[in-house]
C-alpha positions as CSV (number, residue, x, y, z in Angstrom):
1,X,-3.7,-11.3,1.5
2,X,-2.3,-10.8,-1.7
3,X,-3.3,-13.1,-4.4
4,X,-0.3,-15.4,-6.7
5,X,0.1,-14.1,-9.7
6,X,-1.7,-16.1,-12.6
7,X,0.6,-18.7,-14.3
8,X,1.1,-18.8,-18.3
9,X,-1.4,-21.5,-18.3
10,X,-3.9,-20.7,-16.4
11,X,-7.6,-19.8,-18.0
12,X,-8.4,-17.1,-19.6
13,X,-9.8,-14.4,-17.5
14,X,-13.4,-13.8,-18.2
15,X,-15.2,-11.0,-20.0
16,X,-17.2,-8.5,-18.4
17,X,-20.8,-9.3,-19.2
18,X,-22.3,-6.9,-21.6
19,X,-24.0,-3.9,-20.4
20,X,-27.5,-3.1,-21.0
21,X,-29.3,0.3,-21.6
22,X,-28.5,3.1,-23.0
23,X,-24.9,4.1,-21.6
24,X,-23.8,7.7,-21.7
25,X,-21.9,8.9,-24.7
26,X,-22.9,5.7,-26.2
27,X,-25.8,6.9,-28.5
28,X,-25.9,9.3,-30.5
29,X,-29.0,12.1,-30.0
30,X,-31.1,13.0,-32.4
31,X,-30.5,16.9,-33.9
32,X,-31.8,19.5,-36.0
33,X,-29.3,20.4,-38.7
34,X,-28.7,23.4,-40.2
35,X,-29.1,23.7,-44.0
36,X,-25.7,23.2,-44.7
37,X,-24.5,20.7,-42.2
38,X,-27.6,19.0,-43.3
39,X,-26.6,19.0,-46.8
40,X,-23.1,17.8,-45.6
41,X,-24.5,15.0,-43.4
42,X,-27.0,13.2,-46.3
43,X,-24.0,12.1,-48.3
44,X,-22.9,9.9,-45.5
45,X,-23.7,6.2,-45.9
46,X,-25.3,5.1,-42.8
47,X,-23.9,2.0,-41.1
48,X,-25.7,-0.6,-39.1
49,X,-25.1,-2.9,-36.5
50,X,-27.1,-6.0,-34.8
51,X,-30.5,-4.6,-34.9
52,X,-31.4,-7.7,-32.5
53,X,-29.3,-6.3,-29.4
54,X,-31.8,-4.5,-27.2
55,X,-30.1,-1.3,-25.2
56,X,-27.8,-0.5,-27.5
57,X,-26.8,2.1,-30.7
58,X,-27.1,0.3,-33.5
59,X,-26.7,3.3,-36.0
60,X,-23.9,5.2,-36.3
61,X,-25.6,8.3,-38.1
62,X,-28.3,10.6,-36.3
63,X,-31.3,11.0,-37.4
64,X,-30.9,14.5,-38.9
65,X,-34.3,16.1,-39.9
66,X,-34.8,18.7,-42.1
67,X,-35.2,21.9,-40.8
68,X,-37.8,23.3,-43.5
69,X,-40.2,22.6,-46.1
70,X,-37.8,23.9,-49.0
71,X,-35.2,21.4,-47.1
72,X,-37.5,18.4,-47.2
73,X,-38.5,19.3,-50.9
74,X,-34.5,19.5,-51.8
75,X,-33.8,16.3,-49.9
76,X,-36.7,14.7,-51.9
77,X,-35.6,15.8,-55.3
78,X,-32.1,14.9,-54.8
79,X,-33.0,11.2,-53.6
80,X,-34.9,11.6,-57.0
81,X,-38.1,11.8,-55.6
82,X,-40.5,15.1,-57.2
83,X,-42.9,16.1,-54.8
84,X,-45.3,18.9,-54.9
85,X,-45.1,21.2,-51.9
86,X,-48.2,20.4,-49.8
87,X,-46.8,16.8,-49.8
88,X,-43.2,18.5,-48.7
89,X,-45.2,20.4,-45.5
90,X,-46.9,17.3,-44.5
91,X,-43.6,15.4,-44.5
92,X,-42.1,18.0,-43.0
93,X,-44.8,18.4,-40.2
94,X,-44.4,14.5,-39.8
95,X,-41.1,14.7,-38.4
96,X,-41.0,17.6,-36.3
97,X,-44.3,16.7,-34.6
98,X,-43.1,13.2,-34.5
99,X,-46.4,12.3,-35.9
100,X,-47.2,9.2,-38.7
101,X,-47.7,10.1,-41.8
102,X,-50.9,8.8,-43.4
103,X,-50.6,8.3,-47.5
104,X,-53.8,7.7,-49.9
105,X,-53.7,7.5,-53.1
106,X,-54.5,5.2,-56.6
107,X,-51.9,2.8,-56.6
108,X,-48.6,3.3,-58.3
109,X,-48.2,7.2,-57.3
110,X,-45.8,7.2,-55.0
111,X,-47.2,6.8,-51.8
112,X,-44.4,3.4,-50.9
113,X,-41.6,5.4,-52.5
114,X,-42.1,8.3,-50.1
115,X,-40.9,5.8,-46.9
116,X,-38.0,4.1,-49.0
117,X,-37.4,7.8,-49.7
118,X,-37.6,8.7,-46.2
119,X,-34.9,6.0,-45.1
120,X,-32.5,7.1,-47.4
121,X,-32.6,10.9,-46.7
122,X,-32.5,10.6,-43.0
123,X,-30.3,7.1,-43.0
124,X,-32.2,4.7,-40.9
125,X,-33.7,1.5,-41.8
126,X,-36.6,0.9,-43.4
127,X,-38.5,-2.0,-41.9
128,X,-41.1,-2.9,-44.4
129,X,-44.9,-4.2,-42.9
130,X,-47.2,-5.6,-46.3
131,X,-50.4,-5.7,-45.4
132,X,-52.9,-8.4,-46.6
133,X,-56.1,-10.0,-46.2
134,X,-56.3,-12.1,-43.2
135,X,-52.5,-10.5,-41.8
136,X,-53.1,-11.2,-37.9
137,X,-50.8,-9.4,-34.5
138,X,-48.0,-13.0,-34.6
139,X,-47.4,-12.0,-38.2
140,X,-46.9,-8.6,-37.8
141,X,-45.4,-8.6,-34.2
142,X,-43.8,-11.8,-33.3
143,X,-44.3,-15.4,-32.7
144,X,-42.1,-18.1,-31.4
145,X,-39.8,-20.3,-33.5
146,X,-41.3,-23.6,-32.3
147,X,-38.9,-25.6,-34.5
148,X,-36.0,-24.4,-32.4
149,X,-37.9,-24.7,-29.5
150,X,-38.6,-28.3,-29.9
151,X,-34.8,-29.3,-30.9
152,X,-33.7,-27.3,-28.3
153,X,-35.9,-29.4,-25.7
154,X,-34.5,-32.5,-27.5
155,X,-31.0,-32.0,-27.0
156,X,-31.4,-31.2,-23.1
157,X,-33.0,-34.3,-22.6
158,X,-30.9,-36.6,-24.9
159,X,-27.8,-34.6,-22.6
160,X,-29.3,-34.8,-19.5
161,X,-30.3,-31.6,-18.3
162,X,-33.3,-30.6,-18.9
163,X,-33.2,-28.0,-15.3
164,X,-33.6,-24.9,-17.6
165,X,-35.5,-26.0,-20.3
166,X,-38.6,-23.8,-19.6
167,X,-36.6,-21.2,-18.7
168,X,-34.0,-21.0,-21.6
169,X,-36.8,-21.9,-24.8
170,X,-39.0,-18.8,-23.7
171,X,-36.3,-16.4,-23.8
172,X,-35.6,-13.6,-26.6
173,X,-33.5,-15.9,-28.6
174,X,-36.2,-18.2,-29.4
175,X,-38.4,-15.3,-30.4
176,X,-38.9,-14.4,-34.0
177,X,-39.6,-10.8,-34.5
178,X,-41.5,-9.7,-37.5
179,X,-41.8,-5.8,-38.4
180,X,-43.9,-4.0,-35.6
181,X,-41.7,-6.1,-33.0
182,X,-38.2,-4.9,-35.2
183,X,-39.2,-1.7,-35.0
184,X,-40.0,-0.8,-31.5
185,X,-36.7,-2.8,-30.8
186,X,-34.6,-0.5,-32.7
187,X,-36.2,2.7,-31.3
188,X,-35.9,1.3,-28.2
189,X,-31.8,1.2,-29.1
190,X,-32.0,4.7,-29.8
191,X,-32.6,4.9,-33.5
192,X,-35.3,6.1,-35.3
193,X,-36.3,3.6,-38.3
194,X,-38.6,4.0,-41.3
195,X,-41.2,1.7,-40.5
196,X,-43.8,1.3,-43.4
197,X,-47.3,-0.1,-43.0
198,X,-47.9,-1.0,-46.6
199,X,-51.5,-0.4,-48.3
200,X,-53.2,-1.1,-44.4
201,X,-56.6,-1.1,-46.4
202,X,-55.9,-4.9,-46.9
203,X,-55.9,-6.1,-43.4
204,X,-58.6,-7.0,-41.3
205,X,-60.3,-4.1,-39.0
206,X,-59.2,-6.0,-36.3
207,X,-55.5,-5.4,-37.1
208,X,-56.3,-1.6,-37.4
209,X,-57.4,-1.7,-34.0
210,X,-54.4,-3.4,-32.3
211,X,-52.3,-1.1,-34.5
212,X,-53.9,2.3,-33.1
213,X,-53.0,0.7,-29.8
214,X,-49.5,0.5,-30.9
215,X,-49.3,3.5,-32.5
216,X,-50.2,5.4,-29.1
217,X,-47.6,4.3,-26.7
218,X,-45.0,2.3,-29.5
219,X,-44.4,-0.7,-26.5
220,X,-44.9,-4.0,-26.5
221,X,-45.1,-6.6,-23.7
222,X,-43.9,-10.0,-24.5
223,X,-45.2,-11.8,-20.8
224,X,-42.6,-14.4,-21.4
225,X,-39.7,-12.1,-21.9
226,X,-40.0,-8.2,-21.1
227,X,-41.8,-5.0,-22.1
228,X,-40.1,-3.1,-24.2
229,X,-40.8,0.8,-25.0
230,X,-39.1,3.2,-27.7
231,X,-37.3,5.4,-26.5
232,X,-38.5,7.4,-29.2
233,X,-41.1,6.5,-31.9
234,X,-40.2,5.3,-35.6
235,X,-40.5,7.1,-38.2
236,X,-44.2,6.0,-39.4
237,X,-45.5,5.6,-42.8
238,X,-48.8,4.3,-43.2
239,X,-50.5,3.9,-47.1
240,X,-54.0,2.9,-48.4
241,X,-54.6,2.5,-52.2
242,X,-58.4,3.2,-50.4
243,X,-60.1,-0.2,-51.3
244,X,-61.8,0.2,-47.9
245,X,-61.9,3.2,-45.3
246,X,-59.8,3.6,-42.5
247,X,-61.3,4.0,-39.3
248,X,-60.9,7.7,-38.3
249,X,-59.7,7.2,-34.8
250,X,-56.8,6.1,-36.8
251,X,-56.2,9.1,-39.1
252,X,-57.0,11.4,-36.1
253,X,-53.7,9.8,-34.9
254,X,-51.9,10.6,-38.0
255,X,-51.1,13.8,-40.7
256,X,-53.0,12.9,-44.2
257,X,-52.3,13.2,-47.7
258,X,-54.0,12.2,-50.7
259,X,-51.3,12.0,-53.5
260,X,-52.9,12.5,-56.4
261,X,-51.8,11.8,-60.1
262,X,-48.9,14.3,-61.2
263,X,-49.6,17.0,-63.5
264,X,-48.0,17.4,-66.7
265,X,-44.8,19.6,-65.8
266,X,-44.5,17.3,-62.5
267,X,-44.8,13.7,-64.2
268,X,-42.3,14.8,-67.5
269,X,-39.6,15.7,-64.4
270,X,-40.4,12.8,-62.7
271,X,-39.6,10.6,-65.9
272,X,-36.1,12.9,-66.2
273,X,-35.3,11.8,-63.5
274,X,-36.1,8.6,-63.2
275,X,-35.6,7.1,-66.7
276,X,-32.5,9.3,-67.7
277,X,-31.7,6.9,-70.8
278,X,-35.1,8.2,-72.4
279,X,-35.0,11.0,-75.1
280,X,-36.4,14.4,-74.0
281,X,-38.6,14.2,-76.8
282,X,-40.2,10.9,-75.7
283,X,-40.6,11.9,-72.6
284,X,-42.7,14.9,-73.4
285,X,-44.8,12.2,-75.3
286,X,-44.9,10.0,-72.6
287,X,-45.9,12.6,-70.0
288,X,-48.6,13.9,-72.4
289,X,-50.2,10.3,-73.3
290,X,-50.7,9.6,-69.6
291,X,-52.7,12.5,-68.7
292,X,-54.4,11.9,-71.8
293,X,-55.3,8.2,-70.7
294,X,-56.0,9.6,-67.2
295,X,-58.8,11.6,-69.0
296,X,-60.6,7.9,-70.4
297,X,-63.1,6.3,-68.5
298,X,-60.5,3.4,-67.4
299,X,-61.2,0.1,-65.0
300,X,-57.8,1.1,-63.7
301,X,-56.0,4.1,-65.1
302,X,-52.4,4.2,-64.8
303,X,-49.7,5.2,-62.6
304,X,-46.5,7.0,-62.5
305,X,-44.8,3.5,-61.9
306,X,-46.2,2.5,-65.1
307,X,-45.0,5.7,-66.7
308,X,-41.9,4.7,-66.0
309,X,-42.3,1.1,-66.9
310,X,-42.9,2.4,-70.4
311,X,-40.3,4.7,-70.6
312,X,-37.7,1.3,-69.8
313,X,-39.7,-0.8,-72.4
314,X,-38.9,2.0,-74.9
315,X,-35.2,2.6,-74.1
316,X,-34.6,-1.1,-74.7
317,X,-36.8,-1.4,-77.6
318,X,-34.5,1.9,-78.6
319,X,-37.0,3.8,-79.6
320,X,-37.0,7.8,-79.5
321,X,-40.3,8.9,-80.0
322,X,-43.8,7.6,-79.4
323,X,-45.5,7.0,-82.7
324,X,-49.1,5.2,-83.6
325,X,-47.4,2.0,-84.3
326,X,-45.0,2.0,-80.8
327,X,-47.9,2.6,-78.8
328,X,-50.0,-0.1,-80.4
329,X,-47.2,-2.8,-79.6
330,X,-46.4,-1.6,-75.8
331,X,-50.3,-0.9,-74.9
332,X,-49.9,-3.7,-72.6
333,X,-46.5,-2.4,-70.2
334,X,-48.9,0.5,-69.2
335,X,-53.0,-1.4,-69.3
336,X,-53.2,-4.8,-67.5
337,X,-56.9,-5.3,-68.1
338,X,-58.6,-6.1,-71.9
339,X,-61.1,-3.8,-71.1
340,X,-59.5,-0.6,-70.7
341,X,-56.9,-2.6,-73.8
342,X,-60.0,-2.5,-76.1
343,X,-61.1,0.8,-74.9
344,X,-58.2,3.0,-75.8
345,X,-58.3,0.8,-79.1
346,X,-61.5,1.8,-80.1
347,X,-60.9,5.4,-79.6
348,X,-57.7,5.3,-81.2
349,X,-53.8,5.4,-80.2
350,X,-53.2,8.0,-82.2
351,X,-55.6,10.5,-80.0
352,X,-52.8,9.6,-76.8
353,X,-50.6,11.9,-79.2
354,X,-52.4,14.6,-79.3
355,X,-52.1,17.3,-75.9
356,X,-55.6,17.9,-74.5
């Protein structure tokens, strides 16, 4: 029997519920590029939708990965990064084995920038994991918003119905995911994020343990909710400034690389290209009193990030070239212990001048 048609003022007809899981043609697969669509394809500014909404694209870019080791080291440079080739051929072995990539190395060489790097050049996210003393699996994974939970149970019963209750507070939207748990979600939407696992040597040995767990089947099972899988792992970035060893079982599961201080050549580029408002001149000098304080018997030498701090605190100070006097008023952008302050004092500023 055919049905009346609906009058003017009749409801609304109701929306088809969303559909779950991947649909076809919905996301986008991941592809090898060659060298020039790849160099077309990194000036295109990702775009991101809900991360939150399981089954579905949220990027609207494919991961495009390098297709060589000259690639990777172009890509690198021109996101202003200088790497050295054997850190290019681990990168570059990282993605195409779909392997994490394991970073050592004093602090403030690089070894963080690589992964912000990494999420610019292949346009994902980078979902960011700082590791400290006493970090546990709820703060890295997920734990429940309790506050929501309990207001939520208040207004059911101050309505009425409290049938659901149970039901409804346990579900996803009462969950608060923290990195780990972002991560797996989004590759389990089809993308591919960065996900960094910042200086690890501060946590506990038990988080190292549940963490080669995760990094060997990238799924988690929330009982109250679901298990969810990638579909295919993130992009994994794992650092240690080496306070403590790592256990090996987790380096067997990843491609190493210490990154060691930059030479001379490498750390003047890197201050090029980094600090462009700083004279050519100064940074020569800059380049060449770092190695030389690299040389000193130092508590904590430093870094290239403090190379660079330097070269800022001279551009603003508006100076063009280092001089006894400069040095002697900024020791303390580049040393951050009296020790090592007093040290370099003793022996003279004027020796940091002077190329080995």
């Amino acid at each position: 029997m055919a049905q009346p048609p609906a009058s003017s003022d009749s409801a609304p007809a109701r929306k088809e519920p969303r559909q779950r899981g991947r649909s076809a043609g919905r996301c986008k697969p991941i592809s090898h590029s060659s060298p020039s669509r790849f160099a077309t394809l990194l000036a295109i500014e990702p775009r991101y939708s809900n991360p939150r909404v399981r089954g579905h694209c949220a990027a609207t870019v494919p991961l495009v990965i390098p297709n060589s080791v000259d690639e990777v080291q172009d890509a690198l440079a021109g996101a202003s990064y200088i790497a050295d080739r054997p850190l290019a051929v681990t990168i570059h072995l990282a993605l195409q084995l779909g392997r994490p990539l394991f970073l050592e190395g004093e602090a403030g060489v690089g070894k963080t920038e690589v992964a912000k790097v990494l999420a610019e050049i292949l346009g994902q996210n980078l979902i960011r994991l700082q590791c400290y003393e006493g970090l546990d699996v709820s703060h890295a994974l997920y734990e429940w918003d309790y506050a929501r939970q309990m207001l939520a149970i208040r207004m059911m019963e101050a309505s009425g119905d409290a049938s659901g209750e149970v039901r409804d507070i346990m579900s996803r939207d009462y969950l608060v995911a923290r990195p780990l748990l972002q991560a797996i979600e989004q590759s389990a939407a089809g993308q591919r994020p960065v996900l960094l696992i910042d200086e690890l040597d501060r946590a506990d040995e038990e988080f190292e343990a549940y963490l080669l767990e995760l990094l060997s089947d990238f799924q988690v099972t929330i009982p109250e909710v679901a298990t969810i899988k990638a579909i295919e792992p993130p992009v994994v970035v794992i650092t240690s400034n080496r306070t403590r060893e790592i256990h090996d079982a987790l380096k067997r599961r990843c491609l190493y690389h210490w990154i060691d201080y930059p030479s001379y050549e490498r750390e003047l580029a890197i201050v090029r290209t980094k600090a462009p408002e700083v004279s050519e001149k100064l940074a020569a000098q800059l380049a060449t009193a770092m190695q030389e304080l690299r040389r000193e018997d130092l508590f904590k030498p430093p870094g290239v990030a403090e190379t660079l701090d330097w070269g800022h605190a001279l551009a603003v100070l508006d100076r063009q070239e280092l001089d006894a006097e400069t040095i002697e008023e900024t020791l303390g952008v580049i040393l951050k212990y009296q020790e090592d302050l007093a040290k370099v004092r003793a022996n003279g500023v004027t020796k940091l001048l002077e190329p080995a």
